[in-house]
N, C-alpha and C positions, 0 to 999 in steps of 0.2 A: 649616679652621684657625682661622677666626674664632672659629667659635662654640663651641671649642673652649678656648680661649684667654678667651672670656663668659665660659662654666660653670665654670671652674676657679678663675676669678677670681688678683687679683696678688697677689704675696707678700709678704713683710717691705718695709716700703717705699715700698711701691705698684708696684714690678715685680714683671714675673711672674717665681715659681720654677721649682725643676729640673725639675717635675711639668705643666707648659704649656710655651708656645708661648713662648722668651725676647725680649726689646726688644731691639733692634739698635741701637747706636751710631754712625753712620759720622762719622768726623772727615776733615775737607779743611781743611790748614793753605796758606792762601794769602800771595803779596805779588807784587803787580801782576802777577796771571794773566790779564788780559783776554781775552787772544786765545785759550787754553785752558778758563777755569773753566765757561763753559755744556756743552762736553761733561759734565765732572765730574758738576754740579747736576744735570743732565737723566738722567744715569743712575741717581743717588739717588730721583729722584724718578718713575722710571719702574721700579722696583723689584717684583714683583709678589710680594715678601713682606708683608702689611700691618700690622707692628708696630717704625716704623723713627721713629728720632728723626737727626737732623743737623744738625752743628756746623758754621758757618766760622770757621776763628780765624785772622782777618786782619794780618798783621804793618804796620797805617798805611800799606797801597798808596797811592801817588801818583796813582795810573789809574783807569779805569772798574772794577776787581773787584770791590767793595762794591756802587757802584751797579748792578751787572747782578746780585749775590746777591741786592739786595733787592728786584730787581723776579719774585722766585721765590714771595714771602713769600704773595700767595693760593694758587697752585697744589699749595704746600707742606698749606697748610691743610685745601685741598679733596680732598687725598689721607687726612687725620687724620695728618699724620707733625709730631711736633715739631720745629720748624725755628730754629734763633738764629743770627745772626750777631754775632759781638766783633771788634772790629777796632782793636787797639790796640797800641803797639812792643811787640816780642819781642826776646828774646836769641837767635834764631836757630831753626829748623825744631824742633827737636826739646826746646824750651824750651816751643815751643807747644804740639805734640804732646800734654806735660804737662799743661799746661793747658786744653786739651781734655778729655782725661780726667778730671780734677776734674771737668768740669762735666758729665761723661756721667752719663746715667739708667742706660742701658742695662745688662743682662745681659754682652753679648759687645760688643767693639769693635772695628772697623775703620777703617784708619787709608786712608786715601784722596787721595794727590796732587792737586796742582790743574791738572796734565795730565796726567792718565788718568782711566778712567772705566767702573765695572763694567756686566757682561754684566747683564740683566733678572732672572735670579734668582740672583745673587749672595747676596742675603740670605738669601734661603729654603734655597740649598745650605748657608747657615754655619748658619742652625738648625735643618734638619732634620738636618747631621751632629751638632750640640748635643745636642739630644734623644734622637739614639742610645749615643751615646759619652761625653758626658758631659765633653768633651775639657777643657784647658785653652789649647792654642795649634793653630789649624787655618789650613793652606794649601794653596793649590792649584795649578793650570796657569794662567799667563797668555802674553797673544797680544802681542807684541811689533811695533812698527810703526816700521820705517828711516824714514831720511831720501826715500829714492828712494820708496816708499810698500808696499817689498817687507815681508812678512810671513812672521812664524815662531813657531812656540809652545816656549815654554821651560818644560818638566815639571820639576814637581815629583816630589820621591823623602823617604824618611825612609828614613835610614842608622843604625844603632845606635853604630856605630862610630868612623864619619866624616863629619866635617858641613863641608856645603862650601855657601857661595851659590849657586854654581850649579846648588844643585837646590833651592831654596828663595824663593816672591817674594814680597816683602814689602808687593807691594798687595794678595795676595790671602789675607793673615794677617789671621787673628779671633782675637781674646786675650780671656776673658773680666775682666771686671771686677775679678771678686775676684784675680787673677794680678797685674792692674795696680795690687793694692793691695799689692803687696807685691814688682813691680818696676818699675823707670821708667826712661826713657830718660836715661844719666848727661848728657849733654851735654857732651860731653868730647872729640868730635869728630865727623867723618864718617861715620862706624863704629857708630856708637852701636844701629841696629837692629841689627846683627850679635852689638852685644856683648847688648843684650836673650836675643835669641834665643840665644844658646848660655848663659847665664846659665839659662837657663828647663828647656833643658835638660839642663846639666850638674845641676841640682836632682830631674832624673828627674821630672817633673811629662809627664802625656798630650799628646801630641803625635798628629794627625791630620793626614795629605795624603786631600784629596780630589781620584782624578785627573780634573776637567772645566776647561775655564778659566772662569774666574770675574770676571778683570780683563783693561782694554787698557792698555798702558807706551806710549808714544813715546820713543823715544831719541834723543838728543841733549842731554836735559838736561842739568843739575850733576852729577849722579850719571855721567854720558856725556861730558865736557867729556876733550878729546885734549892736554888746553895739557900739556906735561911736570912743569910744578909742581903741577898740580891732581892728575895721576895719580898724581905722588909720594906726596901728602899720601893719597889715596885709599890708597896701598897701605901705608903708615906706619901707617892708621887700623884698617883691616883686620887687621893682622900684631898690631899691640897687643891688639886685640880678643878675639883667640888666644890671645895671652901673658898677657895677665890672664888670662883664664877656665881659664890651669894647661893648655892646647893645644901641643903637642909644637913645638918649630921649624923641625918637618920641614912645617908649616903655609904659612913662608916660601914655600915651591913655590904652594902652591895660591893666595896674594895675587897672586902672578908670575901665574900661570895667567890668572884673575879680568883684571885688569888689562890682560893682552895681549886676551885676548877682548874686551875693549871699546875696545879702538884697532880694530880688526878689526870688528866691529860696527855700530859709530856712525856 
């Protein structure tokens, strides 16, 4: 692959084109991950794709997160992956998200929590499916991990029809570049991956599931939070997300669905 990616040399830019081996972006949007973000790092950097750059974009943690990112900065080096950390207030996860993206090099993006943490060839699955397909948004299986430390994998599917979360994860979506220049996360709520992703494909642009898993989730987070008001707001976020993107209201069900599943779940 290396030398493969030598001969061909990089494109417009200095990344490589459609015709090589593409740079991989991973983005981890943190604030006061301490006790989570070394899994994250350790799986970026234990990658055995070797054309990978990665971002932390740190929303002014209070905690050890910065300081444990920066003690990554030789090993980062000694792998040749480009490594930065920014660490400064945000408007919220998916403000940063944004800004991550401006600052990626990369071909293809992956957006990467600051607890979870991909399988070893997560990259290499998202560019070797690049390379063949040519895709614009790629997901896959990821392995889900309870509270109690029980385990389950939640598949991915692509439906022509009907698009529903529950077959689609969003830590183990690669978007490339050029898509992200032409959609962004509104920041408009909770929802806001959801509203991406059916925006991309209500546009009919390539979509690929690759079925391996690629990512680990632990549950319990904000996205997992049981409080009644947060579920609410979670499923007001959802439903809109629908509604905007011209989604029938017979959608209403599947928010409900969503929803109940993760009171059940977490």
């Amino acid at each position: 692959m290396e030398s493969e990616y030598k001969k061909n040399g990089a494109g417009e830019g200095g990344r490589p084109g459609r015709t090589v081996w593409p740079l991989i972006t991973v983005i981890t949007v943190s604030y006061n991950s301490q006790a989570t973000i070394r899994d994250t790092i350790e799986s970026v950097l234990g990658q055995t794709y070797p054309f990978v750059e990665y971002l932390i974009i740190d929303g002014l943690s209070s905690d050890r997160t910065v300081e444990i990112a920066e003690s990554y900065r030789e090993a980062f080096a000694g792998r040749g992956f480009a490594y930065r950390i920014v660490s400064e207030k945000d408007e919220g996860i998916y403000e940063a998200m944004n800004k991550g993206i401006d600052m990626a090099a990369g071909d293809i993006i992956g957006l990467l929590n600051s607890d979870d943490w991909y399988e070893e060839h997560a990259a290499a699955w998202a560019a070797a499916a690049y390379r063949k397909t040519h895709y614009d948004m790629m997901y896959a299986n990821l392995r889900m991990i309870k509270r109690d430390g029980r385990v389950f994998i939640k598949k991915s599917r692509y439906r022509k029809h009907y698009i529903t979360t529950r077959e689609w994860n969003h830590p183990t979506t690669f978007i490339t570049k050029e898509m992200y220049g032409i959609y962004r996360y509104a920041c408009k709520g909770n929802a806001d991956d959801l509203d991406l992703m059916l925006r991309i494909r209500k546009d009919g642009r390539k979509v690929v599931v690759v079925p391996k898993v690629l990512a680990n989730y632990r549950l319990g987070g904000s996205s997992n939070r049981k409080q009644p008001k947060v579920a609410w707001n979670r499923f007001l976020s959802k439903y809109r997300a629908y509604r905007d993107n011209g989604y029938s209201r017979w959608y209403l069900i599947e928010c409900i669905l969503m929803e109940g599943g993760k009171l059940f779940l977490a």
